[in-house]
C-alpha positions as CSV (number, residue, x, y, z in Angstrom):
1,X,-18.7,-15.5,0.7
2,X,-17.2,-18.3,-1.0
3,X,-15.3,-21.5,0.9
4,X,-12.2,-20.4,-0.4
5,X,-12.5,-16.5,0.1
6,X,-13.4,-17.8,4.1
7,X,-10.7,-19.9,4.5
8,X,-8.1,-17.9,2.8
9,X,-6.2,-16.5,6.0
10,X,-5.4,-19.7,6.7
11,X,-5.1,-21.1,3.1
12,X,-2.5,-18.7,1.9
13,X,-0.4,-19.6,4.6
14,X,0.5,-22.9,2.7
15,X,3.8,-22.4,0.1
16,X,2.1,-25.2,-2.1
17,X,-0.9,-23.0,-3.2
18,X,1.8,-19.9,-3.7
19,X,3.5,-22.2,-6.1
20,X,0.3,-23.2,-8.1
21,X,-1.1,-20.3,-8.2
22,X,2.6,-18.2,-9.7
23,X,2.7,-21.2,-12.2
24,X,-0.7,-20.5,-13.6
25,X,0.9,-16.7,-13.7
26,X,4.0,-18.0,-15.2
27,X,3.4,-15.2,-18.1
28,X,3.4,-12.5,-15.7
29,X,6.3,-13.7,-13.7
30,X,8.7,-14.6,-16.1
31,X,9.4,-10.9,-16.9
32,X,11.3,-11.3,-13.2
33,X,13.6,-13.5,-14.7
34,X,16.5,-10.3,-15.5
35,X,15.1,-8.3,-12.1
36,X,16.2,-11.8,-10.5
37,X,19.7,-11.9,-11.9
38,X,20.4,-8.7,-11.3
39,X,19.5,-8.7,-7.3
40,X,21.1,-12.2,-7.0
41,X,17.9,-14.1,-6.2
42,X,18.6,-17.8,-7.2
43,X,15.5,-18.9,-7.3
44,X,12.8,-19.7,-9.8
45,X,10.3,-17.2,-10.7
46,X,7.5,-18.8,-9.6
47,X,8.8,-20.1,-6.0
48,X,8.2,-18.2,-3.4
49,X,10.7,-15.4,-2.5
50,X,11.7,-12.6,0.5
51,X,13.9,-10.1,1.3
52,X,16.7,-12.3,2.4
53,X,16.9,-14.3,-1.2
54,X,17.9,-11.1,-2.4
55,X,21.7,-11.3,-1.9
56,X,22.6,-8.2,-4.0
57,X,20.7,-5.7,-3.1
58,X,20.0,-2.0,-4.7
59,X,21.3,1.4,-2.9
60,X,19.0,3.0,-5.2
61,X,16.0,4.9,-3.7
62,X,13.7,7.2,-4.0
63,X,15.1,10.7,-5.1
64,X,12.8,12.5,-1.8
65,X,14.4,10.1,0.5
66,X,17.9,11.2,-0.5
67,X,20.0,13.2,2.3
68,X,19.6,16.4,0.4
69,X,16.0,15.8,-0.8
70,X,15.7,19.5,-0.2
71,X,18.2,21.0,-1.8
72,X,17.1,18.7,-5.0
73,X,13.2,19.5,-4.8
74,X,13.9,23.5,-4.8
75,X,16.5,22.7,-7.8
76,X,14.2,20.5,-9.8
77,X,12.7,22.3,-13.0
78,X,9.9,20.1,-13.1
79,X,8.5,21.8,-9.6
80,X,8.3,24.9,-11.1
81,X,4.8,23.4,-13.2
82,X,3.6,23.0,-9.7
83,X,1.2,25.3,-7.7
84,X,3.2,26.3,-3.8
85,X,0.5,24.0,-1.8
86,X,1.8,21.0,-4.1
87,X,5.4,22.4,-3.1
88,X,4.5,22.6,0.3
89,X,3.0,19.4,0.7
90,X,5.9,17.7,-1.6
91,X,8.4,19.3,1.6
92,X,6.2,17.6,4.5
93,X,6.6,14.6,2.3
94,X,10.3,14.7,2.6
95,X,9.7,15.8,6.8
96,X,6.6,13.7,7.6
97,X,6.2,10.7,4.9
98,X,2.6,12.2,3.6
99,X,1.2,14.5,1.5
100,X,-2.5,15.7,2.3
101,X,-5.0,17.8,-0.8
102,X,-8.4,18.9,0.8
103,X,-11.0,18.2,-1.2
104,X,-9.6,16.8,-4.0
105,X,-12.3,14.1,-4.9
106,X,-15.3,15.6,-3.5
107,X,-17.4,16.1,-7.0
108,X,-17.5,12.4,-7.3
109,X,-17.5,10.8,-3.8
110,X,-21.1,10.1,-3.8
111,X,-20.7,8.5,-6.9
112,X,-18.5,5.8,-5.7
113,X,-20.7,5.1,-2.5
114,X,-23.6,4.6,-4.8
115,X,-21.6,2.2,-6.9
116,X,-20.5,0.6,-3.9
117,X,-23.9,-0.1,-2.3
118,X,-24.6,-1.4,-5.7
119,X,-21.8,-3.7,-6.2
120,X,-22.6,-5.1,-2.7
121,X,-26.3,-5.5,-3.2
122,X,-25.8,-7.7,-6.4
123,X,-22.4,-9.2,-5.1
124,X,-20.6,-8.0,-7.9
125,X,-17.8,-8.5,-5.7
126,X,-17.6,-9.9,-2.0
127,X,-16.1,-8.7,0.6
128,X,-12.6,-10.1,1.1
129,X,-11.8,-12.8,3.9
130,X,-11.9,-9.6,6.3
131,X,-15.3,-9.3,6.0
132,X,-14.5,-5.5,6.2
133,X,-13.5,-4.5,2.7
134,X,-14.0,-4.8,-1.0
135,X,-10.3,-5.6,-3.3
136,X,-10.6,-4.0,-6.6
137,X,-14.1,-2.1,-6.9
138,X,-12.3,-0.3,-10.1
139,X,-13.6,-3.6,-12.1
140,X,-17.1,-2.8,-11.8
141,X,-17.1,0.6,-11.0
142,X,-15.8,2.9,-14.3
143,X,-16.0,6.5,-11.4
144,X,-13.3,4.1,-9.6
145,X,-10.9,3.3,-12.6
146,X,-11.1,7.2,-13.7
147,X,-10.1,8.2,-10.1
148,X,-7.1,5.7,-10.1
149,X,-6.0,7.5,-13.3
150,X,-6.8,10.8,-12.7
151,X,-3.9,12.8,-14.3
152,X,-3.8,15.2,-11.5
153,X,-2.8,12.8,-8.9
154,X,-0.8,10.2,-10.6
155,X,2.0,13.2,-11.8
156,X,2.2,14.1,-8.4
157,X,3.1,10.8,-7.5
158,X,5.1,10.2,-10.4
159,X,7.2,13.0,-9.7
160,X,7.5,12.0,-5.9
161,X,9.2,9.0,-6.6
162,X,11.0,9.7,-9.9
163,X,8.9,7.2,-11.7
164,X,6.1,6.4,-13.3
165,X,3.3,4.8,-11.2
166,X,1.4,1.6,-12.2
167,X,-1.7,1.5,-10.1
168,X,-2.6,-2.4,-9.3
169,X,-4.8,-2.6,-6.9
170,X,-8.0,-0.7,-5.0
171,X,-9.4,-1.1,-1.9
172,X,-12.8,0.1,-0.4
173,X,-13.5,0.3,3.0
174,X,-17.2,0.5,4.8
175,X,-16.1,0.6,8.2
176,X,-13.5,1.3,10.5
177,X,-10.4,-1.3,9.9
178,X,-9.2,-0.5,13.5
179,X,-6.3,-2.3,11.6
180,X,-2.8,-2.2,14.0
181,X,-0.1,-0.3,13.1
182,X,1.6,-0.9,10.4
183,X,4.0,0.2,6.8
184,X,2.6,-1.4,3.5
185,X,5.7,-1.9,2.7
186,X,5.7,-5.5,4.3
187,X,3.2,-6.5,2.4
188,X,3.9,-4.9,-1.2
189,X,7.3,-5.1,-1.1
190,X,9.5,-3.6,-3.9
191,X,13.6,-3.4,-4.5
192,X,14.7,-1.2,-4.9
193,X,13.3,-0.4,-1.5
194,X,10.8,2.7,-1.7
195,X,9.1,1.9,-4.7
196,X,5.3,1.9,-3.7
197,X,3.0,4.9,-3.1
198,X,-0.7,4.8,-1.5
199,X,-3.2,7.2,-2.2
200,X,-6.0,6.9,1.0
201,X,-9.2,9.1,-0.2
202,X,-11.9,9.9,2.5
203,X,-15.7,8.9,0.8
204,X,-17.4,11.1,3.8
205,X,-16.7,12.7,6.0
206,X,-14.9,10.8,9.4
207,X,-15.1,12.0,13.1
208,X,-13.8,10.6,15.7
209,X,-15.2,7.2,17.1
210,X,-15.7,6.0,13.2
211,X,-12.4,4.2,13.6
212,X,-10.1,7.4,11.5
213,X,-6.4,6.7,10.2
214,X,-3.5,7.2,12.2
215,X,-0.5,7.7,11.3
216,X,3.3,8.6,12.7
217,X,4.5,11.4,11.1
218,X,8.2,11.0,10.2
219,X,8.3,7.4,10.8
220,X,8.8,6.6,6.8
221,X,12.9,7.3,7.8
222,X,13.0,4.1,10.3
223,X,14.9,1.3,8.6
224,X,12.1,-0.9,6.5
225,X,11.1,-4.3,8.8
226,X,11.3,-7.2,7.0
227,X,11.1,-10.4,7.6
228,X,14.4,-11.2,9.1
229,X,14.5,-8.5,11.7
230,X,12.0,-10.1,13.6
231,X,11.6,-14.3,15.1
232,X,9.0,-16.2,13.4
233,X,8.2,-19.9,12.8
234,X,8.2,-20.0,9.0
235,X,9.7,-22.8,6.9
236,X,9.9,-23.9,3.7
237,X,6.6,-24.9,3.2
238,X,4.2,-22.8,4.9
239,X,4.3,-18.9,6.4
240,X,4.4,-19.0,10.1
241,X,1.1,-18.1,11.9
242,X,2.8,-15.7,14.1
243,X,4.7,-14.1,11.2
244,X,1.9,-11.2,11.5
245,X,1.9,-10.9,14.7
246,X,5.5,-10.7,15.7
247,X,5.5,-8.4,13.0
248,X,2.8,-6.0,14.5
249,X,5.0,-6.6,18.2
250,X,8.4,-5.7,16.6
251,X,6.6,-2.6,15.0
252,X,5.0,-1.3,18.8
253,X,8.8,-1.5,19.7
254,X,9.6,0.7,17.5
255,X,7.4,2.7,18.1
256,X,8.4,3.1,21.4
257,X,12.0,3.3,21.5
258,X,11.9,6.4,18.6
259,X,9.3,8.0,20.8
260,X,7.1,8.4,17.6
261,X,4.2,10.7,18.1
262,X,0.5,9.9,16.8
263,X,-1.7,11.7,14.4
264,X,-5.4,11.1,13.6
265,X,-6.6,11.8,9.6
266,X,-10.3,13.5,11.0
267,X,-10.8,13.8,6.8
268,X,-13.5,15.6,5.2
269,X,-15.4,13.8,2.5
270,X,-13.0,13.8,-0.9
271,X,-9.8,14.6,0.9
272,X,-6.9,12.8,-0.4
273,X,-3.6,11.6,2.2
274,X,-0.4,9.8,-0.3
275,X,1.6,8.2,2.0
276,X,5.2,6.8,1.7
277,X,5.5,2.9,1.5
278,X,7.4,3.0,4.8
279,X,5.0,5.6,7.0
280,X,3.4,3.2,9.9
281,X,-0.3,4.0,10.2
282,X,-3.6,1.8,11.1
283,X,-7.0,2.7,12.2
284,X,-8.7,3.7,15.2
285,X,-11.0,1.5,17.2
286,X,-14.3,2.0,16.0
287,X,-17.0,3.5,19.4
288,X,-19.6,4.4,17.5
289,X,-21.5,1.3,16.7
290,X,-22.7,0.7,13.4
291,X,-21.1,3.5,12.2
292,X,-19.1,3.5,8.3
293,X,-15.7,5.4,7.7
294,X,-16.1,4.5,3.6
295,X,-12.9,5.2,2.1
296,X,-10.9,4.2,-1.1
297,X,-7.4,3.2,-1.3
298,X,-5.1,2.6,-4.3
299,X,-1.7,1.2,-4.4
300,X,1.3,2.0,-6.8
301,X,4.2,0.5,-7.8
302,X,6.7,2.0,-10.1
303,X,7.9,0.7,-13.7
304,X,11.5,0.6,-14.8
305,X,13.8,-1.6,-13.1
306,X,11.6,-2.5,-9.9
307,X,10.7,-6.3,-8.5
308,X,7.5,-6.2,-6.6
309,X,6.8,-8.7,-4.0
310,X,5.0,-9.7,-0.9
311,X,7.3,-10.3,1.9
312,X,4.6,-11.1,4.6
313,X,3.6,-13.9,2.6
314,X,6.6,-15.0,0.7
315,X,4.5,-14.6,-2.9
316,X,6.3,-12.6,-5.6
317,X,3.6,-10.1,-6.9
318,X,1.4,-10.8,-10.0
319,X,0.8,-7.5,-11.3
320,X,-2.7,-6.8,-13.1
321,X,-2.6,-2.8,-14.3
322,X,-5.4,-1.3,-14.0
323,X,-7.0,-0.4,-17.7
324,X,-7.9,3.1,-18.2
């Protein structure tokens, strides 16, 4: 692991680095310049930038989070291409904030552990500063970049959100994350709010004590947290060290006072769980030792009118598509 890739928590605290690093993407950020205008965000594109620069904010969303979601899903035309288990699962998304397809990656699971012990062995790409997971395997893994196109799933998650998907980013996990609770939203931000989709698919099977997701079903119709609705020290030139933590506290509260109820993912190898960029979820504490819980993630955003961001970090997103 490289100095910087070890030192990065800390690192990418610092507003400075944000800066230099969005000016060497100045080609990819200036395309913000209208998105800026039209949510009232006087800033430069390549400062940093959170939820509360954004002084005129969209009321659009998400066309399943509407009131009558419903009533709009059984009228839509475009369902009617869809098999009833899609159907059914596009419902719980509108209930429960996730949509779960058994199996649906089995015939190549293997294949992406055997790429991944590979790309680990050579180092084709290190582990990030977690130590616990490899960012963007699709670059040296071509089984990886067909899954994050595979027609299939991205025109079901197209047609959950009303637009089309951009995926930009994977992420493999070995191990358990026994990350806390928490939305992704936080940290790929979007306004319009709503405007990011996971896809979470199980490498092998995972049992209890191998650290399995949780999540909180229903939970996606909380208000979003952002960075205001919660005390932190940050300041104009660096993101608070308790940002995350606060964060993590204000989300246990609300946890608590809604009286949200837990589920455990106990996935079989190639299963596939979307979730909606607001549904809290983390992972399990890990009591088997040594034991893996290998699993691919890929985030979404949506084209067409959408600013991406990072609110945890203050960064305005520089988004790479994945190539086909």
């Amino acid at each position: 692991m490289g100095i910087l890739t070890r030192y990065w928590a800390t690192l990418r605290r610092l507003k400075v680095l944000h800066w230099l690093h969005n000016v060497r993407n100045y080609s990819k950020l200036k395309g913000n310049k209208k998105l800026y205008q039209e949510f009232g965000i006087d800033r430069s594109v390549v400062s940093s930038v959170s939820h509360k620069d954004i002084s005129k904010s969209s009321h659009q969303i998400p066309w399943l989070d509407q009131p009558d979601a419903l009533a709009r899903l059984n009228a839509n035309p475009e369902a009617g291409s869809y098999p009833g288990e899609v159907i059914d699962q596009l419902r719980n998304w509108i209930d429960n904030g996730y949509m779960k397809f058994p199996g649906m990656f089995t015939d190549v699971a293997d294949t992406v552990n055997a790429d991944m012990d590979r790309i680990v062995k050579n180092q084709d790409l290190d582990f990030d500063y977690t130590e616990s997971r490899v960012m963007n395997s699709w670059k040296a893994s071509d089984t990886v970049r067909k899954i994050v196109h595979d027609k299939r799933m991205k025109d079901i998650l197209s047609f959950t959100l009303g637009k089309k998907v951009v995926p930009f980013q994977t992420i493999n996990f070995l191990r358990g994350s026994e990350q806390h609770t928490h939305s992704d939203f936080v940290h790929m931000t979007t306004e319009p709010k709503g405007f990011l989709i996971a896809a979470w698919i199980a490498l092998e099977d995972i049992g209890e004590g191998q650290g399995p997701l949780h999540y909180y079903p229903g939970s996606h119709k909380l208000p979003y947290i952002l960075g205001e609705d919660f005390e932190h020290s940050s300041n104009s030139w660096s993101v608070g060290d308790d940002l995350y933590g606060n964060f993590e506290k204000k989300i246990d509260e609300e946890v608590k006072q809604h009286n949200l109820k837990k589920e455990i993912f106990y996935a079989k190898k190639g299963d596939v769980l979307f979730w909606h960029a607001n549904l809290l979820h983390g992972g399990e504490e890990v009591t088997i030792p040594d034991s893996t819980r290998r699993s691919l993630v890929i985030h979404y955003f949506c084209e067409g009118g959408v600013l991406c961001y990072h609110e945890i970090t203050q960064r305005p997103a520089v988004i790479n598509e994945i190539a086909g």
